[in-house]
Residue, then its C-alpha position, 0 to 999 in steps of 0.5 A: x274198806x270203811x264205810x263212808x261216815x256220811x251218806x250220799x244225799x240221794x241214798x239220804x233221802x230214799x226212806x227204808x223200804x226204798x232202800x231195800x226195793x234200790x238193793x234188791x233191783x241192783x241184785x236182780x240186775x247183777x244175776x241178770x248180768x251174770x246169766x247173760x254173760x254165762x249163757x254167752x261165753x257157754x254159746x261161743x265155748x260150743x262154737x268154737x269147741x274149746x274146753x269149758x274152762x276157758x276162758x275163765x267167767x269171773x272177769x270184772x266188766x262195767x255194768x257188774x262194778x255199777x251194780x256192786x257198787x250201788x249194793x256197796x252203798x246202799x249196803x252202807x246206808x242201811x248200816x249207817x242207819x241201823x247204827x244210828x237207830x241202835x245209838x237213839x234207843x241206847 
């Protein structure tokens, strides 16, 4: 997949360090996400003695979409400006 040619006008507006500060939430929120959901299926694993590998841990849910989603976008921010920064000293 492409990155977007145009930004979002909200992910525009945000300057450098927020940008960063934006991917480094969403990250935290991600392993935050991934601890739970681990924790939670190893809790019912244990309760209802199945075997550790099932069921399988990797199954998408919402909230790990959002928060790939915003570091997909914020990723892509920071590139658009990294390229535009390249193209201003060149």
């Amino acid at each position: 997949m492409l990155p977007p040619l145009t930004s979002s006008p909200d992910l525009a507006q945000l300057s450098d360090t927020e940008v960063v500060e934006r991917i480094e939430s969403a990250l935290r929120t991600l392993e935050s996400i991934e601890a739970r959901k681990t924790s939670a299926w190893e809790s019912f694993r244990r309760f209802c003695g199945l075997s550790p590998r099932w069921p399988p841990t990797s199954e998408p849910t919402a909230r790990i979409q959002l928060a790939l989603g915003e570091i997909r976008d914020l990723t892509y921010e920071l590139e658009r400006r990294v390229a535009r920064d390249k193209g201003q000293r060149a």
